[in-house]
C-alpha positions, 0 to 999 in steps of 0.5 A, a space after each residue: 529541528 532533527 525531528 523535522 528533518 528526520 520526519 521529512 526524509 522520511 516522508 518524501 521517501 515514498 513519494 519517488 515509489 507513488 509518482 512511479 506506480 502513478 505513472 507506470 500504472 504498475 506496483 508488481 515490484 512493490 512488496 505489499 508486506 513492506 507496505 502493510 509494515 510501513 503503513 501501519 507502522 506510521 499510523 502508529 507513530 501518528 497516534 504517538 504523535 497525537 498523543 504527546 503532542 509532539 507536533 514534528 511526529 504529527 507533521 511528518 507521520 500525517 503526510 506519510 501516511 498519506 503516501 503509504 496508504 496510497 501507494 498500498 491502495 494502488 498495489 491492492 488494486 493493481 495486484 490483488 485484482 488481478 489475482 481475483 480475476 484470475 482465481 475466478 477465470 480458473 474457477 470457471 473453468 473447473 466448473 465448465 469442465 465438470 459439467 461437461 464431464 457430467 454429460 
C-alpha cells in the first residue's frame, strides 16, 4: 500500500508542471537537465518494476513516465527550436556579411 501511495505522489507531481507548459505554451522555467534526470531515472525504476514483477513500481513509473517524456517533448520543442532557428538566422547572417565582403 506505501508503494501505491509513494508512486502516486510521485506521479501526479508533474502533472501541475504538464497542465501549465500545455496551457502557458512556455517550458522557459522548466530545467531540461531536471527533465532527462527524471525521466530516465523513471525509465529506469520501470524496467526494475518490470523486472521484479513489482506491480506498484510498473503502475506508478508507466504513468510517470509518460508525463515526464511529454513534458520534455514539449521543452525540446519549445526551447531546442528556438535556439536552432536562431543558431541558423545567425548563420545567415555571417554568410551574408561575407559574401559581401568578397564584393
Amino acid at each position: 500500500m506505501i508503494g501505491y501511495i509513494a508512486g502516486a505522489l510521485t506521479t501526479i507531481a508533474f502533472a501541475p508542471q504538464l497542465i501549465k507548459a500545455l496551457t502557458t505554451k512556455s517550458t522557459k522555467n522548466v530545467s531540461l537537465l531536471m527533465l532527462l534526470c527524471s525521466t530516465s531515472g523513471m525509465a529506469l525504476w520501470l524496467l526494475h518494476g518490470i523486472h521484479v514483477n513489482g506491480s506498484a513500481i510498473i503502475a506508478a513509473n508507466s504513468v510517470s513516465v509518460i508525463l515526464a517524456a511529454s513534458l520534455l517533448g514539449l521543452k525540446l520543442k519549445n526551447d531546442c527550436a528556438g535556439l536552432i532557428f536562431e543558431f541558423s538566422e545567425k548563420m545567415q547572417e555571417s554568410e551574408n556579411k561575407s559574401a559581401s565582403i568578397r564584393k
